[in-house]
C-alpha positions in Angstrom: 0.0 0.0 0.0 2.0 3.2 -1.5 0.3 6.8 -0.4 0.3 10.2 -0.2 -0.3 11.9 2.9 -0.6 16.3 3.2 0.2 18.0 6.1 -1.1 21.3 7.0 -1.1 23.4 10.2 -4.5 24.8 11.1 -5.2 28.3 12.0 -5.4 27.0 16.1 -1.7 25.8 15.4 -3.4 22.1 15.0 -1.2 20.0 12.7 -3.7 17.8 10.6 -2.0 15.0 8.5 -4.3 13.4 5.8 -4.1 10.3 4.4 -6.4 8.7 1.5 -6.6 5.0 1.5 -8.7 2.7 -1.1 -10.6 1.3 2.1 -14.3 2.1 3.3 -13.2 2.9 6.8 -11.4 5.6 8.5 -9.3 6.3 11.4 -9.0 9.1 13.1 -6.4 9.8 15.8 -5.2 12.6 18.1 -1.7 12.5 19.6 -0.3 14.5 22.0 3.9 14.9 22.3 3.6 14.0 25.8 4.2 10.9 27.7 5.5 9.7 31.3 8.5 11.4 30.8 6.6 14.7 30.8 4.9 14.3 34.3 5.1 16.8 36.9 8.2 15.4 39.5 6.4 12.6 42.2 3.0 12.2 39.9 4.2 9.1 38.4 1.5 7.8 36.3 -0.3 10.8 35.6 -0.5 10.5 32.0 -1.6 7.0 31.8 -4.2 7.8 34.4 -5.8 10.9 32.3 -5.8 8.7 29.4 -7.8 6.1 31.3 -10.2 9.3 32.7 -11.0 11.3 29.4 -13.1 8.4 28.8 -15.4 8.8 32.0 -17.0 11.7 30.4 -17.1 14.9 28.2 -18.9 18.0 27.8 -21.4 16.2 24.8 -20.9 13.2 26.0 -21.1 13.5 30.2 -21.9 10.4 31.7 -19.7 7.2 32.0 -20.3 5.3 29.2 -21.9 7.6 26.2 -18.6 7.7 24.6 -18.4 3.5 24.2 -21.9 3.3 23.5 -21.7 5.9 20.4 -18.9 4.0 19.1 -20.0 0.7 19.6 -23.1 1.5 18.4 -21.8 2.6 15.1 -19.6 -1.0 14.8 -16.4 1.0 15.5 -13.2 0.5 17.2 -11.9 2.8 19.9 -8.9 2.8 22.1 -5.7 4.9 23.7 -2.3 4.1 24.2 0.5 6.0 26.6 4.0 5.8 26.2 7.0 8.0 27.3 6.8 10.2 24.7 3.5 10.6 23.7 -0.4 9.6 24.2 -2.7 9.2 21.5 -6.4 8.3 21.1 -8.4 6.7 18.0 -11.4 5.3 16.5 -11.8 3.5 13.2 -15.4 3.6 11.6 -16.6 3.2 8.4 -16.3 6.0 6.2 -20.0 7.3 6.2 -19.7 7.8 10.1 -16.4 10.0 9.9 -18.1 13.3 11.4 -19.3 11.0 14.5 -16.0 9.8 14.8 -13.8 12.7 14.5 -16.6 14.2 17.6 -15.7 11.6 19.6 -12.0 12.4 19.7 -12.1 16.0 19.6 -14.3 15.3 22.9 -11.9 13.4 25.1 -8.5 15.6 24.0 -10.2 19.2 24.2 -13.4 19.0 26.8 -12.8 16.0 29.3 -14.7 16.7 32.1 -12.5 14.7 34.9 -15.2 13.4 37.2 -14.1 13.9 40.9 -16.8 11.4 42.2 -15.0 8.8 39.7 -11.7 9.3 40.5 -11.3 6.8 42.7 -12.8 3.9 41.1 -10.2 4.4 38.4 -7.1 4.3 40.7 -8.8 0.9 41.8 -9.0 -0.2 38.3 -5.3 1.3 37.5 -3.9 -0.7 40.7 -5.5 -3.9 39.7 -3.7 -2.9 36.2 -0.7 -2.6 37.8 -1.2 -6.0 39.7 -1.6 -8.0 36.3 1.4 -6.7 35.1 3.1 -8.1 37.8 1.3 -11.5 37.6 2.2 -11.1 34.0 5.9 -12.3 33.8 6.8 -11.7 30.1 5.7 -7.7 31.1 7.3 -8.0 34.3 10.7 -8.9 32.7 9.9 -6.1 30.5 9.4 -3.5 33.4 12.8 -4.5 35.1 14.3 -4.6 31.5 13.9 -0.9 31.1 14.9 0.2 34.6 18.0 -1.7 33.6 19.1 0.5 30.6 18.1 3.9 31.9 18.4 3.9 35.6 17.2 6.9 37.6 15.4 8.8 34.7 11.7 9.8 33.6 12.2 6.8 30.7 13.3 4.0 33.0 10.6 4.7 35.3 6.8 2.2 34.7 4.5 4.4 32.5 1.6 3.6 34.5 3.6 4.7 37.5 3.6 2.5 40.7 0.5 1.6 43.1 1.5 4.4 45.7 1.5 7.5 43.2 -1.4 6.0 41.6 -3.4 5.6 44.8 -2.2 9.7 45.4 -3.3 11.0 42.6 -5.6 14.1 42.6 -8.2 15.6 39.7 -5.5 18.5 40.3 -3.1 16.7 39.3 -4.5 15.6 36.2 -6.1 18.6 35.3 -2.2 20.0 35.3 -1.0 17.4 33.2 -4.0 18.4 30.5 -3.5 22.1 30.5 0.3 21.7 30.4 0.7 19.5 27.4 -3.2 18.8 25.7 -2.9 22.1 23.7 -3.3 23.2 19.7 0.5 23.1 19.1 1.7 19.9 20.9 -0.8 17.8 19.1 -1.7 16.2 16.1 -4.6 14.8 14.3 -4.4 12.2 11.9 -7.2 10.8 9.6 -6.4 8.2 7.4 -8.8 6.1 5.1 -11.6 6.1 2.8 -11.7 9.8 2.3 -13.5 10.8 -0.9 -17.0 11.6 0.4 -15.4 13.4 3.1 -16.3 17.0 2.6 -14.3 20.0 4.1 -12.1 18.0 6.1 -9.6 20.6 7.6 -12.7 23.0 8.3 -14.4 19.9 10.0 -11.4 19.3 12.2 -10.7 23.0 13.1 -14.3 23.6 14.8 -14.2 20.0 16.2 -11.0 21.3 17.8 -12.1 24.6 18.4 -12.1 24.1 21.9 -8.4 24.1 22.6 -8.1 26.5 19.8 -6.9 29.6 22.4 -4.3 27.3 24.4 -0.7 27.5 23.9 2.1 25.2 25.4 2.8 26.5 28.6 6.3 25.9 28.1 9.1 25.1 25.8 10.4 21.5 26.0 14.2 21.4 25.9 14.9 17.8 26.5 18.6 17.3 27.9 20.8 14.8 26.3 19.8 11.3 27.3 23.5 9.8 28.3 24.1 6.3 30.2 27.0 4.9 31.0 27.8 1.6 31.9 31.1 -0.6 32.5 29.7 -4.1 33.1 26.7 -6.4 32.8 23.6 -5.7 34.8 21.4 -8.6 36.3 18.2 -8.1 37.9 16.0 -11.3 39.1 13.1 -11.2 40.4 12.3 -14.6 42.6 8.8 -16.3 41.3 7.6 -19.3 41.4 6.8 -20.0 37.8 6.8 -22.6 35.5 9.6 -21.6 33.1 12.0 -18.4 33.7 11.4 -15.5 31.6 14.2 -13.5 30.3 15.0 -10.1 28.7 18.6 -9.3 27.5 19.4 -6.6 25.3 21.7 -3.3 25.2 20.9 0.8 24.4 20.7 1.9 20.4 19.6 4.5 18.6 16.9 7.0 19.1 13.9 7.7 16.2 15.5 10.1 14.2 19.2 7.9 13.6 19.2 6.6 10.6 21.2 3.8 11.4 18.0 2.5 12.5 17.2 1.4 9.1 20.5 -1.7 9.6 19.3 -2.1 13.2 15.7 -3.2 11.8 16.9 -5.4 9.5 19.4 -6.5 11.8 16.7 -7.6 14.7 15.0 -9.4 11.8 17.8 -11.8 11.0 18.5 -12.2 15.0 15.0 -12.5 16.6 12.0 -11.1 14.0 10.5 -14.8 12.4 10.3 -18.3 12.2 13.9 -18.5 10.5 15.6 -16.2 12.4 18.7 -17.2 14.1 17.7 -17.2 17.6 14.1 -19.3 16.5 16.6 -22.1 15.1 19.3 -22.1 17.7 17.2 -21.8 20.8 14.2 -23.2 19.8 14.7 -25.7 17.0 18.1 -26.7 17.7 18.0 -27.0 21.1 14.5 -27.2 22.5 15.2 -24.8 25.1 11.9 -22.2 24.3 8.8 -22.2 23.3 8.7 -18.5 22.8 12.0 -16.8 21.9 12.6 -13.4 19.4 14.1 -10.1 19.5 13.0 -6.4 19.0 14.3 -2.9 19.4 12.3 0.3 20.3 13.3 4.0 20.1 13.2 7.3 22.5 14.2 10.4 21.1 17.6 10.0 21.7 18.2 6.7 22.5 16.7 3.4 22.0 16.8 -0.8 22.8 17.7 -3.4 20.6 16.8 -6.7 23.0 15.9 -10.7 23.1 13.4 -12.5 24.7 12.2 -16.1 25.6 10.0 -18.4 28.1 13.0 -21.4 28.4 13.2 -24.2 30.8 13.9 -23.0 34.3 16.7 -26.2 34.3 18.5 -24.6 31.3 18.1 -20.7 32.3 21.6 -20.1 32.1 22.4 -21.9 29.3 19.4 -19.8 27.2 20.9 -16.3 28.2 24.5 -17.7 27.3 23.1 -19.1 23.9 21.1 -16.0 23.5 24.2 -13.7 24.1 26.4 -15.6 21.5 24.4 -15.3 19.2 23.5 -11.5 19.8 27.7 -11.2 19.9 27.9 -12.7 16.4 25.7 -10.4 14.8 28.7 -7.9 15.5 31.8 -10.3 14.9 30.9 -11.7 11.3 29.0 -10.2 8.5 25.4 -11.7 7.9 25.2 -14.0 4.6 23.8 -12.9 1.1 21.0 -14.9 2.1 20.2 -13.4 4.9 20.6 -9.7 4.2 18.0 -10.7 1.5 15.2 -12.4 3.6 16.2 -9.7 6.2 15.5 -7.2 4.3 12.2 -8.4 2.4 10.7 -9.0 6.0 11.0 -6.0 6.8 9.8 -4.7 3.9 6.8 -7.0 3.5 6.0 -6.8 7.1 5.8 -2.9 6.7 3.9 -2.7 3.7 1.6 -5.1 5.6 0.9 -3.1 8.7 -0.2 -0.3 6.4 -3.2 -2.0 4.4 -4.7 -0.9 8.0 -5.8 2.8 8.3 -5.6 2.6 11.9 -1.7 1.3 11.6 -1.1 4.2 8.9 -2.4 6.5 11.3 0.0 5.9 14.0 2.9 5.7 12.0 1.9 8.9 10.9 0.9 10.9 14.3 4.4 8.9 16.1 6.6 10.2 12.9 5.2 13.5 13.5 6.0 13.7 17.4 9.3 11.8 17.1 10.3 13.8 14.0 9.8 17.3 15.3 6.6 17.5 12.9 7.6 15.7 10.4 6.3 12.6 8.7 8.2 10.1 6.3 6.9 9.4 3.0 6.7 5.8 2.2 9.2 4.8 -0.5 11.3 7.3 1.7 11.5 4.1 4.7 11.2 1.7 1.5 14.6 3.4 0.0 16.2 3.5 3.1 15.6 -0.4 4.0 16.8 -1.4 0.6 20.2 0.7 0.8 21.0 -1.4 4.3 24.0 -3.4 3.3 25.3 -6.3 5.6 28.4 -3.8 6.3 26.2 -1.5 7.9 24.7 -4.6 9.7 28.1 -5.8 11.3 28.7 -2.1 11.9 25.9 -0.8 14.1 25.9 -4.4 15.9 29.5 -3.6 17.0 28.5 -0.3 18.1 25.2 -1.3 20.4 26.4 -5.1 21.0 29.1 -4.6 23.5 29.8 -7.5 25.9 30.0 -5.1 28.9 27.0 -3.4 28.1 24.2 -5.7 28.1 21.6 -5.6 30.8 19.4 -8.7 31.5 16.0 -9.6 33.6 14.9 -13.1 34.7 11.8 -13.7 36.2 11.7 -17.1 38.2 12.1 -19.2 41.2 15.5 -18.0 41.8 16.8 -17.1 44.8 20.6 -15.5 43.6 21.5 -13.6 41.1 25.0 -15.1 40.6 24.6 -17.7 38.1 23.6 -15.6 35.8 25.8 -12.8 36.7 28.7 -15.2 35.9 27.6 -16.0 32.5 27.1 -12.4 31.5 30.6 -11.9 32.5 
């Protein structure tokens, strides 16, 4: 699916990215440039909790549940998402019910109406939230994963927060968090879909918005330089008593805007991305020592992750994470094969080009370009282009620079009381 999406910037200061599709529905999404990492010092949590409370009510739609009931009673799709460096809201509906749509969002990002007599139901639902996580191992490796890489900072911390900020929380201190950052120039909308019969879309969206029209970020974001420094291994385990120890091992990268996060994507699909990856057939195939077992890589705006996973045998946890290691080490001692640069790099490709025969995927690689990329979004064949230049040079290259044996960082979750086995195999 090949496109052409126009940016514009609204008289309010809105930025408004359209995007035709050959489909009959539509999504529409606002995102904000604002995440955990933008809370007020101690109100860990905050924005995961507003995004949870827009939905208890707005000014058309007041009571609990109108908002769900308009869109499930339309057959569409609705949801929100929080992470570090933004929060963003959709719904996909068919193309006929665009201007009911496009209300609903406009309602819960401009005129919330943060129901005090609800607020504590919703720390009780974020708590038990926070509870599953916990009882959910392969997140709970993930959670001690990323305090790992970037200790004692705003991306390191849980975005929902923990249950003792949660349970503090005040309407105040949401209300802050929504005047501070849910304004006309820190956000974007983003519809993409069947748009033909869609008449005077950017007026549409400019009186939908009109409500946060006046506002103005309070405040210019100058976001220091994210540096961490490490000299040896980290090992964090976390003593359950489960049925197979989970692990997470992985090292800092690249943030959004590097380009050399073209190699590193083709790079985690040779390691960790499919069925013939490397780590599938040695840890899983070869070995029997998974059931689940892949890698991935995520970005901040200045840094990033580029990691392994895997559910292995709680006899054979060591010899997984030294497996897993090796393997992540070769990427950076030998150059990958003609064979696999190729499948590596038609993955990639396919799986991209797959993700965006789905307005609501479009959308949010649109709306995230646009807060990662200081406004800016990347044309398709742009990414296309860049994936196909990726050599396996520029493979072994980045690897050496992220995969550094003194630099990885690893979480285990199982019924282990030490940490030192492990430690000694990361050393």
């Amino acid at each position: 699916m090949v496109f052409e999406q126009e940016s514009v910037r609204l008289k309010s200061g809105l930025s408004l990215v359209k995007v035709p599709m050959q489909t009959g529905s539509v999504t529409i999404m606002a995102l904000i440039k604002a995440g955990s990492k933008d809370e007020f010092r101690g109100k860990w949590g905050a924005a995961h909790f507003l995004e949870h409370f827009v939905f208890k009510g707005t000014r058309k739609f007041p009571k609990v549940n109108d908002v769900t009931k308009v869109i499930d009673g339309i057959g569409g799709k609705q949801n929100a998402f929080t992470w570090t460096d933004f929060t963003g809201y959709w719904v996909k509906v068919a193309s006929s019910q665009f201007e009911k749509g496009l209300e609903v969002v406009s309602q819960l990002v401009s005129e919330p109406l943060l129901p005090g007599e609800e607020l504590e139901k919703e720390k009780g639902t974020i708590v038990e939230e926070i509870k599953m996580i916990e009882d959910d191992y392969p997140k709970k490796t993930w959670r001690v994963f990323q305090g790992l890489l970037f200790p004692d900072s705003a991306i390191g911390r849980p975005v929902i927060g923990y249950e003792e900020t949660v349970k503090a929380m005040k309407r105040d201190d949401l209300k802050a968090f929504l005047d501070r950052w849910y304004t006309s120039e820190n956000m974007v909308v983003v519809v993409a879909g069947g748009l033909s019969q869609v008449e005077n879309l950017d007026k549409q969206v400019e009186d939908s918005f009109a409500a946060i029209g006046e506002k103005r970020s309070v405040e210019v974001r100058e976001d220091g330089p994210q540096v961490f420094t490490q000299d040896s291994p980290r090992v964090e385990v976390v003593n359950k008593q489960t049925e197979q120890a989970h692990i997470m091992m992985g090292l800092r990268s690249f943030g959004f805007e590097d380009e050399r996060v073209y190699a590193l994507w083709v790079a985690n699909q040779i390691l960790g991305g499919n069925m013939s990856s490397r780590l599938w057939n040695e840890v899983r195939e070869k070995r029997g020592l998974a059931y689940y077992v892949g890698s991935g890589f995520f970005a901040h705006e200045q840094t990033g992750a580029f990691y392994a996973r895997a559910g292995v045998k709680l006899s054979k946890a060591q010899e997984a994470v030294k497996v897993i290691r090796e393997e992540m080490l070769k990427m950076a001692d030998k150059k990958v094969s003609d064979e696999e640069l190729i499948m590596g790099k038609e993955g990639v490709r396919g799986n991209f080009l797959l993700d965006l025969e789905d307005s609501q995927e479009v959308a949010s690689f649109m709306a995230e370009d646009w807060a990662m990329r200081k406004g800016k979004t990347r044309r398709v064949n742009e990414v296309l282009k860049a994936i196909e230049k990726v050599s396996a040079g520029d493979i072994r290259r980045i690897m050496a620079e992220v995969v550094v044996a003194n630099q990885f960082n690893l979480s285990v979750v199982g019924p282990f009381e030490s940490k030192d086995k492990f430690v000694k195999v990361m050393d």
